[in-house]
Biopython code that builds the backbone (N, CA, C, O; Angstrom):
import numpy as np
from Bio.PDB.StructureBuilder import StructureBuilder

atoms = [
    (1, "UNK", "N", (57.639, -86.129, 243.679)),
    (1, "UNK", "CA", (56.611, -85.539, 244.498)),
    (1, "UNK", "C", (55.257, -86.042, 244.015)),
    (1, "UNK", "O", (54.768, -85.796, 242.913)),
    (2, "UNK", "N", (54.612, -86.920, 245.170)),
    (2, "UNK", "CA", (53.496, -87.391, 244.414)),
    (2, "UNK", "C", (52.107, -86.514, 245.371)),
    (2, "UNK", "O", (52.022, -86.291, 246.578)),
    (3, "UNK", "N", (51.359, -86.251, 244.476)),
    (3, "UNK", "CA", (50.030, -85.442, 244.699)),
    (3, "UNK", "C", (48.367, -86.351, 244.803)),
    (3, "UNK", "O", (47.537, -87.027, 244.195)),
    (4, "UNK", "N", (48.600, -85.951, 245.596)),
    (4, "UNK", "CA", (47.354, -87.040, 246.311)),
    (4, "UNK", "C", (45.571, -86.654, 246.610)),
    (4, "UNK", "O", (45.043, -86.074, 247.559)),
    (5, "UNK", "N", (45.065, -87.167, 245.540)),
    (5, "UNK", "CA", (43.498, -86.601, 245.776)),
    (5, "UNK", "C", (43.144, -85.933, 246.970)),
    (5, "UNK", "O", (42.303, -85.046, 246.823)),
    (6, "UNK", "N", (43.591, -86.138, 248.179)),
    (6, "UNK", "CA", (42.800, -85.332, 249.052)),
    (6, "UNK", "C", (43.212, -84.022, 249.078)),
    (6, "UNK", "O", (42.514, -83.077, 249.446)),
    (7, "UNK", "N", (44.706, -83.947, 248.562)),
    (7, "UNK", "CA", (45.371, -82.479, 248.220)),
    (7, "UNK", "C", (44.391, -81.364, 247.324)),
    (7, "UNK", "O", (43.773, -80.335, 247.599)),
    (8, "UNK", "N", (44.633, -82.216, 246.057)),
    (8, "UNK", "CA", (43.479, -82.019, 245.256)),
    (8, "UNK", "C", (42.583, -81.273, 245.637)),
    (8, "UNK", "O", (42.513, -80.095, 245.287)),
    (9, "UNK", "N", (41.719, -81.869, 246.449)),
    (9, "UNK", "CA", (39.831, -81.976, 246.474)),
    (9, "UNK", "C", (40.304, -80.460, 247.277)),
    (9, "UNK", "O", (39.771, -79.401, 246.947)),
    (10, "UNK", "N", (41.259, -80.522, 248.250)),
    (10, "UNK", "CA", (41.347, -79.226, 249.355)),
    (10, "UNK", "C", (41.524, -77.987, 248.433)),
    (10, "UNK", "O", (40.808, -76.986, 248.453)),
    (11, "UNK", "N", (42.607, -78.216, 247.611)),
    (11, "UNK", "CA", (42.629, -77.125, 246.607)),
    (11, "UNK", "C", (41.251, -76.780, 245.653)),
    (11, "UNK", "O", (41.136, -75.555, 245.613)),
    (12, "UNK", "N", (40.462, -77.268, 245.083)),
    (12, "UNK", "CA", (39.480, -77.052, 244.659)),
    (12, "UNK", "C", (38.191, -76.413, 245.461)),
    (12, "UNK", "O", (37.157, -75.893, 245.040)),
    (13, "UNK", "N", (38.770, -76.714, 247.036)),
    (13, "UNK", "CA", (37.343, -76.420, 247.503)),
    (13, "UNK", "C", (37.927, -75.149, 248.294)),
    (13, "UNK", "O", (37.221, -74.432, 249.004)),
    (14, "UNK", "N", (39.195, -74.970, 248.103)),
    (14, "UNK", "CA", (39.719, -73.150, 248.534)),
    (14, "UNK", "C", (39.449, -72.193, 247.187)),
    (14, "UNK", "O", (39.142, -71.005, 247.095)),
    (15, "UNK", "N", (39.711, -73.279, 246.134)),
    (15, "UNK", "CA", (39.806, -72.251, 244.906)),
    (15, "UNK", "C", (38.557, -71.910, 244.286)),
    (15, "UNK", "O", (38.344, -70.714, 244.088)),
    (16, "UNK", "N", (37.543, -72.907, 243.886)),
    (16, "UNK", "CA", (36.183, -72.471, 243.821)),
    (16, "UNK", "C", (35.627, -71.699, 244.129)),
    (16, "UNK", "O", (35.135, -71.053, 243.203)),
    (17, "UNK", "N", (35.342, -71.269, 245.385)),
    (17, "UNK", "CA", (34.639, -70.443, 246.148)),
    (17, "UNK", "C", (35.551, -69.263, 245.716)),
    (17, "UNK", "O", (34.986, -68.192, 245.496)),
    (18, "UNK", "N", (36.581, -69.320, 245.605)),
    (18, "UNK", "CA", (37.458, -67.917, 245.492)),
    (18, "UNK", "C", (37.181, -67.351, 243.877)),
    (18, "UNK", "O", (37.201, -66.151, 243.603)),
    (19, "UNK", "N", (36.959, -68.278, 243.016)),
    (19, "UNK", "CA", (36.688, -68.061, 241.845)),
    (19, "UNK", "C", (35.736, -67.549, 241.546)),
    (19, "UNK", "O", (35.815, -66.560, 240.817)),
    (20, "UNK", "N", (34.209, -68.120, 242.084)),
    (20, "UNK", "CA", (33.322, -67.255, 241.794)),
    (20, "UNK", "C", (32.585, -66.234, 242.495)),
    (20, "UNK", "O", (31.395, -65.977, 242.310)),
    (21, "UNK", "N", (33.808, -65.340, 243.785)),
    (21, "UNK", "CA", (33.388, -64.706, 244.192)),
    (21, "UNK", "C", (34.510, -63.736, 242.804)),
    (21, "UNK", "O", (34.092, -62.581, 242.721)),
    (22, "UNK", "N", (35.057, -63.853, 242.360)),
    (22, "UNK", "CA", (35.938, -63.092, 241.554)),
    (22, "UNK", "C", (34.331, -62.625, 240.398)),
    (22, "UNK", "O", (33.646, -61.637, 240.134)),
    (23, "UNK", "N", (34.417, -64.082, 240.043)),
    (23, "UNK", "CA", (33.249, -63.528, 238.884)),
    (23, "UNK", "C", (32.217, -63.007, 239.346)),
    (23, "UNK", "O", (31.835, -62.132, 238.570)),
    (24, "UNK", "N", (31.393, -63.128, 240.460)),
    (24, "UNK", "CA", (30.447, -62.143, 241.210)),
    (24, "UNK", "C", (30.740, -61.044, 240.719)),
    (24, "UNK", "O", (30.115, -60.513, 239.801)),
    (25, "UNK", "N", (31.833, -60.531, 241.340)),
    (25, "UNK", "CA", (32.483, -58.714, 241.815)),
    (25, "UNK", "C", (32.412, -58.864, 240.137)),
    (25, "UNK", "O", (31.311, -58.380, 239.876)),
    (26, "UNK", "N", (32.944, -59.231, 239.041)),
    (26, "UNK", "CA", (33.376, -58.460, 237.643)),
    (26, "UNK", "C", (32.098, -58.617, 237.205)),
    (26, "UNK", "O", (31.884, -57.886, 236.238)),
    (27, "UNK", "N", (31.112, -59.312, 237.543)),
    (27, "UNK", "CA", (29.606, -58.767, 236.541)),
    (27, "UNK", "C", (28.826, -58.168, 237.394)),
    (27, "UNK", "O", (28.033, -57.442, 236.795)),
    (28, "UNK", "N", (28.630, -58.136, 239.079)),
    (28, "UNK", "CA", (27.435, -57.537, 239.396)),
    (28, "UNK", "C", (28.604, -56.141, 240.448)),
    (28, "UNK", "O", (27.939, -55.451, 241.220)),
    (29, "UNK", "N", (29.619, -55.943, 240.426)),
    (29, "UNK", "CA", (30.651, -54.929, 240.982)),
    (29, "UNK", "C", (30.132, -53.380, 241.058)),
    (29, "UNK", "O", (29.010, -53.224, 240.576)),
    (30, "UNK", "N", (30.546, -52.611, 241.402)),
    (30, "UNK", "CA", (30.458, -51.271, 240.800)),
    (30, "UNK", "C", (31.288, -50.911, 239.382)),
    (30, "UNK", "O", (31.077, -49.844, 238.806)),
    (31, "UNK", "N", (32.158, -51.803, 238.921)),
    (31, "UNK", "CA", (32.923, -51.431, 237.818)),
    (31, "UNK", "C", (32.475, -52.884, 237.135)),
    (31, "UNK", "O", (32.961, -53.123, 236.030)),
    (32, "UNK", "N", (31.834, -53.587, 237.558)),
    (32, "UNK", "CA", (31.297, -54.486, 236.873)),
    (32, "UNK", "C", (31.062, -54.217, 235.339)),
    (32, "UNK", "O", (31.099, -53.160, 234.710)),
    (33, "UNK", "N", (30.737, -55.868, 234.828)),
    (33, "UNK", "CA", (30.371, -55.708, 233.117)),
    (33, "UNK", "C", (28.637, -55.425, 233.139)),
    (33, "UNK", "O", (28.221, -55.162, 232.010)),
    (34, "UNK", "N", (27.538, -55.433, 234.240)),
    (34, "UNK", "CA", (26.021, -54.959, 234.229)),
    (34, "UNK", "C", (26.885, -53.437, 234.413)),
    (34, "UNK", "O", (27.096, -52.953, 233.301)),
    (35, "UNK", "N", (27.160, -53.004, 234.987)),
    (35, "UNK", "CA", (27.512, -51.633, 235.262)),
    (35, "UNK", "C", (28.199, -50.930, 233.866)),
    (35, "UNK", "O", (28.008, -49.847, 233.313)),
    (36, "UNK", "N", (28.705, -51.583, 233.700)),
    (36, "UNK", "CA", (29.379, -51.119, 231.940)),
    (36, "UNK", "C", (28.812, -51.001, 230.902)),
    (36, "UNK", "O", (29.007, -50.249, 229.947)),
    (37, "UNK", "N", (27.616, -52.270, 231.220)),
    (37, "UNK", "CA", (26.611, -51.995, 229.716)),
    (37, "UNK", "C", (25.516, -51.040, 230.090)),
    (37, "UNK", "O", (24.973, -50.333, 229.240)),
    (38, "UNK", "N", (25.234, -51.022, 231.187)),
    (38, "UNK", "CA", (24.499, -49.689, 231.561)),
    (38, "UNK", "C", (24.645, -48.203, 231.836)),
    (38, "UNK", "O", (23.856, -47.373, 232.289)),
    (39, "UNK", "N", (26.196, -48.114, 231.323)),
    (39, "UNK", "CA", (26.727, -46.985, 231.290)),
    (39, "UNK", "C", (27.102, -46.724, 229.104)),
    (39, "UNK", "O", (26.669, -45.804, 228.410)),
    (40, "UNK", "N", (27.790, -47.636, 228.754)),
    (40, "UNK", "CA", (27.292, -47.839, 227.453)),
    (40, "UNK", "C", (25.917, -47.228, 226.856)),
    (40, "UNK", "O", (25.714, -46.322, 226.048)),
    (41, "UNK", "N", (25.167, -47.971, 227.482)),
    (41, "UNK", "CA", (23.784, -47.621, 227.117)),
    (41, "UNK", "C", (23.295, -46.135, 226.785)),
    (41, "UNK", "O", (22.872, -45.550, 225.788)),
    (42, "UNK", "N", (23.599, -45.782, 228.282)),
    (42, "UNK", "CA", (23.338, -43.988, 228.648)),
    (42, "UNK", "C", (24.134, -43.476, 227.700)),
    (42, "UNK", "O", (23.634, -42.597, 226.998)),
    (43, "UNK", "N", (25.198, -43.782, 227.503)),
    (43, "UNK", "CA", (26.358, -42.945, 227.290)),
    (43, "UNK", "C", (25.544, -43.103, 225.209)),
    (43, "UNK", "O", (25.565, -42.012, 224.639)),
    (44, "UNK", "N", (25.174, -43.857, 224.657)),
    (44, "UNK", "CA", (24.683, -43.618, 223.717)),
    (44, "UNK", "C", (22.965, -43.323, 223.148)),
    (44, "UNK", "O", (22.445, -43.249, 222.035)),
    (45, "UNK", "N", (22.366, -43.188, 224.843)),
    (45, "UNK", "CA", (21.086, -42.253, 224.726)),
    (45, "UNK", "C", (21.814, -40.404, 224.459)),
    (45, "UNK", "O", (21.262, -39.472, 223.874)),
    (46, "UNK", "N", (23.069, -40.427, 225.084)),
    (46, "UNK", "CA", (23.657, -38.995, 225.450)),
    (46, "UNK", "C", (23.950, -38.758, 224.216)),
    (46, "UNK", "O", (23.715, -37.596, 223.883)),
    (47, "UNK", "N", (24.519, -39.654, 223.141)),
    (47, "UNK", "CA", (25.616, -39.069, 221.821)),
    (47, "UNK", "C", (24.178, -39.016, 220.815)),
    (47, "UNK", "O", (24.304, -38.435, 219.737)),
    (48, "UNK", "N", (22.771, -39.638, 221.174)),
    (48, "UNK", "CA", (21.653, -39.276, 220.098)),
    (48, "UNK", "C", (21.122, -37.982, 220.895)),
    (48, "UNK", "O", (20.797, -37.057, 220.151)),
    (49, "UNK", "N", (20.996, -37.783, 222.084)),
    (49, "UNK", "CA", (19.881, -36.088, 222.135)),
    (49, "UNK", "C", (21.316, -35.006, 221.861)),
    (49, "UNK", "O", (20.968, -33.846, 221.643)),
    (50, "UNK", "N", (22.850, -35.239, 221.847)),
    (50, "UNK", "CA", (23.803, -34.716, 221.380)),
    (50, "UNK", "C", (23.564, -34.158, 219.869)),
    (50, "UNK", "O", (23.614, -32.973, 219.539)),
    (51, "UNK", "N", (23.247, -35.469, 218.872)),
    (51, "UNK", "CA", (22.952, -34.853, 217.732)),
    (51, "UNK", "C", (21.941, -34.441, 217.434)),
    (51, "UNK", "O", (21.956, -33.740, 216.422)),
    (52, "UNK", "N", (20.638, -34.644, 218.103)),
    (52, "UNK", "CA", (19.754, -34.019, 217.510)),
    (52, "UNK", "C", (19.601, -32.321, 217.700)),
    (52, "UNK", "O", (19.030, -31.567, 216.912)),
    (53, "UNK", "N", (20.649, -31.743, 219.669)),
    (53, "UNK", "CA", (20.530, -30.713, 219.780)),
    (53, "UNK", "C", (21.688, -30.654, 218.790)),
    (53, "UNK", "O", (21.507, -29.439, 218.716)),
    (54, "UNK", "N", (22.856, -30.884, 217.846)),
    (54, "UNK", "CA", (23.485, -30.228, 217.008)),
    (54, "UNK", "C", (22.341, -29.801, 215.606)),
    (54, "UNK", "O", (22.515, -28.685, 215.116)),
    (55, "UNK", "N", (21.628, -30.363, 215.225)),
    (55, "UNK", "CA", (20.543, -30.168, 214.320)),
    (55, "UNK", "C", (20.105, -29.189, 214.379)),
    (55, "UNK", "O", (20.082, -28.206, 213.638)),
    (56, "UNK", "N", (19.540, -29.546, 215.750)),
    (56, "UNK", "CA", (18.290, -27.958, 215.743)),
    (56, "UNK", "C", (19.219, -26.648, 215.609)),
    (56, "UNK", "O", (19.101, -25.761, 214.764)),
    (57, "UNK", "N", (20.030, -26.724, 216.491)),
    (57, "UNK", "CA", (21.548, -25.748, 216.629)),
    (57, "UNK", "C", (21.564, -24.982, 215.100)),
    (57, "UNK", "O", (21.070, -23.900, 214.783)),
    (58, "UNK", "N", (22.403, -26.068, 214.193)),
    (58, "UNK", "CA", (21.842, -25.719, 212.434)),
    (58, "UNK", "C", (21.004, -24.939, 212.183)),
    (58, "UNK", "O", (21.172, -23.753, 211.900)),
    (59, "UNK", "N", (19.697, -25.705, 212.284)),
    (59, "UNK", "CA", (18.478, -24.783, 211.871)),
    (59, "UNK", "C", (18.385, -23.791, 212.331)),
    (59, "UNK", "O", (18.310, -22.819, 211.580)),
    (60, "UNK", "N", (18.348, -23.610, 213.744)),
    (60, "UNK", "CA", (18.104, -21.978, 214.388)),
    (60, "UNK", "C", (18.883, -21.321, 213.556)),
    (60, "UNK", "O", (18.449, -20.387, 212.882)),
    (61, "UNK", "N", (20.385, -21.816, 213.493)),
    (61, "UNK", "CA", (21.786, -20.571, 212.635)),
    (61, "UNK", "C", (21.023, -20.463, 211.490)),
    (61, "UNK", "O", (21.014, -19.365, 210.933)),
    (62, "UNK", "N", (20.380, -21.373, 211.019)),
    (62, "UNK", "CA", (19.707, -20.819, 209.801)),
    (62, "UNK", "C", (18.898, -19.946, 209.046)),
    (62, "UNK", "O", (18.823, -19.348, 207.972)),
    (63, "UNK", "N", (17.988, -20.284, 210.764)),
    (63, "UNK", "CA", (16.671, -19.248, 210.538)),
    (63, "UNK", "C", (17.267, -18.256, 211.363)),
    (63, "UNK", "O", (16.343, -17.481, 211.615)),
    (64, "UNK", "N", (18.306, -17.847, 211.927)),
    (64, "UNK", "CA", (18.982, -16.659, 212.473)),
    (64, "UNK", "C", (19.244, -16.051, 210.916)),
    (64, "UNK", "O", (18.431, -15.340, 210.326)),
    (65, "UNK", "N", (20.128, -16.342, 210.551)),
    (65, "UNK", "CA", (20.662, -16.592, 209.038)),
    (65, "UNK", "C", (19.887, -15.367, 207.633)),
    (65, "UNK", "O", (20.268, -14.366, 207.026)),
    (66, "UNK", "N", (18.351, -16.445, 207.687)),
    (66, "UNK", "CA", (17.464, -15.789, 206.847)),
    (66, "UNK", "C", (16.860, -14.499, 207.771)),
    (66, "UNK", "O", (16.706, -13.358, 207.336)),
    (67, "UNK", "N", (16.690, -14.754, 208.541)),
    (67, "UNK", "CA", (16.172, -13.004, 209.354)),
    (67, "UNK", "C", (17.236, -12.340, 209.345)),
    (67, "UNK", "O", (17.050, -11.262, 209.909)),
    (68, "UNK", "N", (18.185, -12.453, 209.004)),
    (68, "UNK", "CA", (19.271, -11.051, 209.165)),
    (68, "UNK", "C", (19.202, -10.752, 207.332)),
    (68, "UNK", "O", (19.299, -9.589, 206.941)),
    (69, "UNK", "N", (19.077, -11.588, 206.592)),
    (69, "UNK", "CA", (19.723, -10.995, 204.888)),
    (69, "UNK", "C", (18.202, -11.421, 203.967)),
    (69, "UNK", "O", (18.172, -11.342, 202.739)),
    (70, "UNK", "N", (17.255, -11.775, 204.624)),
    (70, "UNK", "CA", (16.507, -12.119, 203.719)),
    (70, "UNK", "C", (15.037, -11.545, 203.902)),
    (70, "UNK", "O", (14.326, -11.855, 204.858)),
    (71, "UNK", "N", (14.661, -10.694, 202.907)),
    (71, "UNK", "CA", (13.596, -9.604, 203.714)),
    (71, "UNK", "C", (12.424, -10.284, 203.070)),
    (71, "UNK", "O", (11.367, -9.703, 203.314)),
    (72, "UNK", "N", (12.310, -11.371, 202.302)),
    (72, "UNK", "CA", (11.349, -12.172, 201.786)),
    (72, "UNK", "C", (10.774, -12.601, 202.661)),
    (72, "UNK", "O", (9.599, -12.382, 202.952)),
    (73, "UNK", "N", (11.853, -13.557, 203.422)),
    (73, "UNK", "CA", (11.203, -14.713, 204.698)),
    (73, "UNK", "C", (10.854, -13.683, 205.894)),
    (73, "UNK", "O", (10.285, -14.145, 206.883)),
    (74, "UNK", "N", (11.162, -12.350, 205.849)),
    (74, "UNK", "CA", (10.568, -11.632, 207.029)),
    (74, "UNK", "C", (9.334, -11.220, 206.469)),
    (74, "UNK", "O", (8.476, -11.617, 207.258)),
    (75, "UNK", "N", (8.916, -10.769, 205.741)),
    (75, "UNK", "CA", (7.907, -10.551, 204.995)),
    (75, "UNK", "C", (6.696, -11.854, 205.138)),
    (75, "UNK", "O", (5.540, -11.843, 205.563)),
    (76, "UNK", "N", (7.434, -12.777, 204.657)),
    (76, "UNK", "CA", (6.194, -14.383, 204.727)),
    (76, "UNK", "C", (5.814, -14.112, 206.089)),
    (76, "UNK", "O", (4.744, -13.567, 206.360)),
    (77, "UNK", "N", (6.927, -14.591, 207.236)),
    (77, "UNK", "CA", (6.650, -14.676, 208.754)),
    (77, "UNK", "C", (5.332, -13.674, 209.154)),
    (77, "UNK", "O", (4.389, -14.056, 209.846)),
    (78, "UNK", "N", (5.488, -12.125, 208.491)),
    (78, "UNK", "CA", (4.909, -11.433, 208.865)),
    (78, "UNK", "C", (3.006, -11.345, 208.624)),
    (78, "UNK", "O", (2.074, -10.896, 209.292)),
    (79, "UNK", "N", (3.149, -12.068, 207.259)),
    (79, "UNK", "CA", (2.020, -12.500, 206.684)),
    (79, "UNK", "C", (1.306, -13.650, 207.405)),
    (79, "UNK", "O", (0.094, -13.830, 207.523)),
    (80, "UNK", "N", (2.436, -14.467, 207.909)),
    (80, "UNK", "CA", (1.114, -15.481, 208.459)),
    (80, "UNK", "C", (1.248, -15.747, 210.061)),
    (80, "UNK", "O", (0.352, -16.315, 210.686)),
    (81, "UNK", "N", (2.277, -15.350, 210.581)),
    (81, "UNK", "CA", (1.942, -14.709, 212.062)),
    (81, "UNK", "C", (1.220, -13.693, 212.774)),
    (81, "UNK", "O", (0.488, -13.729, 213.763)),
    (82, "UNK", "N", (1.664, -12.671, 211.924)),
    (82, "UNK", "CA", (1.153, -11.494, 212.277)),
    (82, "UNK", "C", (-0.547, -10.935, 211.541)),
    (82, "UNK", "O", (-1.304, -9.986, 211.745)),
    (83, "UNK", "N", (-0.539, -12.116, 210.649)),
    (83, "UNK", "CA", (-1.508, -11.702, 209.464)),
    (83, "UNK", "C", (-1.318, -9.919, 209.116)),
    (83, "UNK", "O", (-2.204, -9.140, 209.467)),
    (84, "UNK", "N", (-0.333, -9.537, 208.551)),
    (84, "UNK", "CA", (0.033, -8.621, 208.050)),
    (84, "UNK", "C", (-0.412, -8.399, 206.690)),
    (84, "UNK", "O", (-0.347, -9.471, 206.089)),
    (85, "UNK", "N", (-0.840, -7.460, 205.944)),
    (85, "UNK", "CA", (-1.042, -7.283, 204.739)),
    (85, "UNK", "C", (-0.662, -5.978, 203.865)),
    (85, "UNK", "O", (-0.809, -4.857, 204.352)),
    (86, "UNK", "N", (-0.210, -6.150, 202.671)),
    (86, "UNK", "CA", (0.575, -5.160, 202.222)),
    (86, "UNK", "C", (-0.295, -4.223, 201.676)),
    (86, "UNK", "O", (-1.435, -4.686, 201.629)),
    (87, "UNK", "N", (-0.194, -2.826, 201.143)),
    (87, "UNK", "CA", (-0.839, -1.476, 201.090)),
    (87, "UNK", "C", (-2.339, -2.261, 199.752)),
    (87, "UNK", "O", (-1.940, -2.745, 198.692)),
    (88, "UNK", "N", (-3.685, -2.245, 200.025)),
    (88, "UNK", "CA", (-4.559, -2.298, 198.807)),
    (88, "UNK", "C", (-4.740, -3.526, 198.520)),
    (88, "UNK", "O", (-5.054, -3.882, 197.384)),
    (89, "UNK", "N", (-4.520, -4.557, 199.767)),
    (89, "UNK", "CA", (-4.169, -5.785, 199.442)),
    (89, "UNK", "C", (-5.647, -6.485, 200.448)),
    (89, "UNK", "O", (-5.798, -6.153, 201.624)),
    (90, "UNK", "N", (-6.629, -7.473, 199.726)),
    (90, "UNK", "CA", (-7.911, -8.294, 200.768)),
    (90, "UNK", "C", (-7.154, -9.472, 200.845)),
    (90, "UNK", "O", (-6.308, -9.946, 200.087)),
    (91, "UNK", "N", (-7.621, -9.848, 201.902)),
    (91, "UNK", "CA", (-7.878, -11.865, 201.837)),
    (91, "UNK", "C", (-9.215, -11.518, 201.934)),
    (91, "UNK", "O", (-9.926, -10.587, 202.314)),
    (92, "UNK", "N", (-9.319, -13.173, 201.202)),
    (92, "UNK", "CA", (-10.688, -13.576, 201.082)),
    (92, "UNK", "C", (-10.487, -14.855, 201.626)),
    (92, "UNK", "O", (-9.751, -15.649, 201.041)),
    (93, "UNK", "N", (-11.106, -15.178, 202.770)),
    (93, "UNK", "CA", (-11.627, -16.247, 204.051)),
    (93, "UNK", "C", (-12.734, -17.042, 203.311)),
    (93, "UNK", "O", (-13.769, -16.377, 203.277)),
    (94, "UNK", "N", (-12.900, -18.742, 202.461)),
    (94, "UNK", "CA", (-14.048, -19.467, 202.657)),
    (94, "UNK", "C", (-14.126, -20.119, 203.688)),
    (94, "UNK", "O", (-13.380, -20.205, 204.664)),
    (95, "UNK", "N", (-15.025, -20.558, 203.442)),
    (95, "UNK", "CA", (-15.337, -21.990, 204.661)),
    (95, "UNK", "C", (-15.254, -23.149, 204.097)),
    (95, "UNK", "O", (-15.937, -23.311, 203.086)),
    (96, "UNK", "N", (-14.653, -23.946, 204.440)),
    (96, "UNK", "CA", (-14.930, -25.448, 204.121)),
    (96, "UNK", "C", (-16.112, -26.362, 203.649)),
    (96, "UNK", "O", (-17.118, -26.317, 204.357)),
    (97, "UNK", "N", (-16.124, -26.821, 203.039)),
    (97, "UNK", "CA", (-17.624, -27.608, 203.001)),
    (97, "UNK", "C", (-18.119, -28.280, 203.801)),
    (97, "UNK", "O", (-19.310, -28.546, 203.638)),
    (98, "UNK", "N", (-17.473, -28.774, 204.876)),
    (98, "UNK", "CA", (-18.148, -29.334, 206.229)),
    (98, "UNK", "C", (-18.799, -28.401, 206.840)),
    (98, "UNK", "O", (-19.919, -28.623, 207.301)),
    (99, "UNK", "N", (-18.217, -27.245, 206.938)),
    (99, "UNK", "CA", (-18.510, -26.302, 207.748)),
    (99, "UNK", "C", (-19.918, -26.080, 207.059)),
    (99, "UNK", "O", (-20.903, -26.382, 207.732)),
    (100, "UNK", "N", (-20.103, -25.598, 205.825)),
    (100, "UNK", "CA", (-21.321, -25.202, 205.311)),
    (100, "UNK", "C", (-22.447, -26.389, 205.312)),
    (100, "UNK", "O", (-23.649, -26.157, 205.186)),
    (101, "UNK", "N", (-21.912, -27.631, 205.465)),
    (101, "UNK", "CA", (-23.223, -28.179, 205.686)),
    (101, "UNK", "C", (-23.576, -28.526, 206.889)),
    (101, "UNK", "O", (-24.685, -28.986, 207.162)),
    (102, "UNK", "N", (-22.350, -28.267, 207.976)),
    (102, "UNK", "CA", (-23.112, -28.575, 209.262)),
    (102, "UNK", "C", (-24.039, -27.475, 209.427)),
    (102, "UNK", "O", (-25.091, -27.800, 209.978)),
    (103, "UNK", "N", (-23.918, -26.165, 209.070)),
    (103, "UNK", "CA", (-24.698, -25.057, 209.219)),
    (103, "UNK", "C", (-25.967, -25.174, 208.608)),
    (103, "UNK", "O", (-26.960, -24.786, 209.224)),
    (104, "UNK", "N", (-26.075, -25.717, 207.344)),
    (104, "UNK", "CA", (-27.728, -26.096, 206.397)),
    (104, "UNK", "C", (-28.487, -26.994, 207.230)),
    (104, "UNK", "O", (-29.718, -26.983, 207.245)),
    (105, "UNK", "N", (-27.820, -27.727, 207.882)),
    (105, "UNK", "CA", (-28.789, -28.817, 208.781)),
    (105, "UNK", "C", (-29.846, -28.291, 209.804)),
    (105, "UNK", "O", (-30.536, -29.086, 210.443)),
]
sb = StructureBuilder()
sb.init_structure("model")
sb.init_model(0)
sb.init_chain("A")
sb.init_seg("    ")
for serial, (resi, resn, name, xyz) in enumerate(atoms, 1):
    if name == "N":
        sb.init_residue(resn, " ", resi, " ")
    sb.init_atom(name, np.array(xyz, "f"), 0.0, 1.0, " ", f" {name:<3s}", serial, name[0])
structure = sb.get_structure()
């Protein structure tokens, strides 16, 4: 069976075109490889605000934590949120030294 260039050339010019409509569809597709790395992508913006809300998660249990057993840190909070002060107790308020010399001027 002998195979003859024009056979050839016909097969190449059915198969070509068929080929890179294949590779079209697998990189620009809906299941494409742009579609994959842009789901990749997201998908590891998602697993970092994942850990950072596991973090904060932590901390809150924490500072849940110290407000239930720790009457120190309710005490601080109370002092400098609330400016609370305990029985016989002043603050004494300066001013800064900027402050006092913008005022001498």
């Amino acid at each position: 069976m002998k195979i003859n260039k024009k056979e050839i050339i016909r097969f190449f010019i059915y198969f070509i075109p068929f080929l890179i409509l294949i590779i079209v569809w697998m990189g620009f597709g809906d299941r494409g490889f742009i579609h994959l790395y842009s789901m990749e992508k997201e998908r590891q913006e998602y697993i970092g605000r994942i850990k950072k809300l596991e973090e904060e998660n932590q901390r809150l249990w924490a500072e849940i934590d110290r407000l239930r057993n720790d009457k120190e840190y309710i005490e601080e909070l109370a002092r400098k949120k609330l400016g609370l002060l305990k029985e016989n107790e002043v603050i004494f308020r300066f001013r800064k030294k900027e402050d006092s010399v913008n005022q001498g001027d």
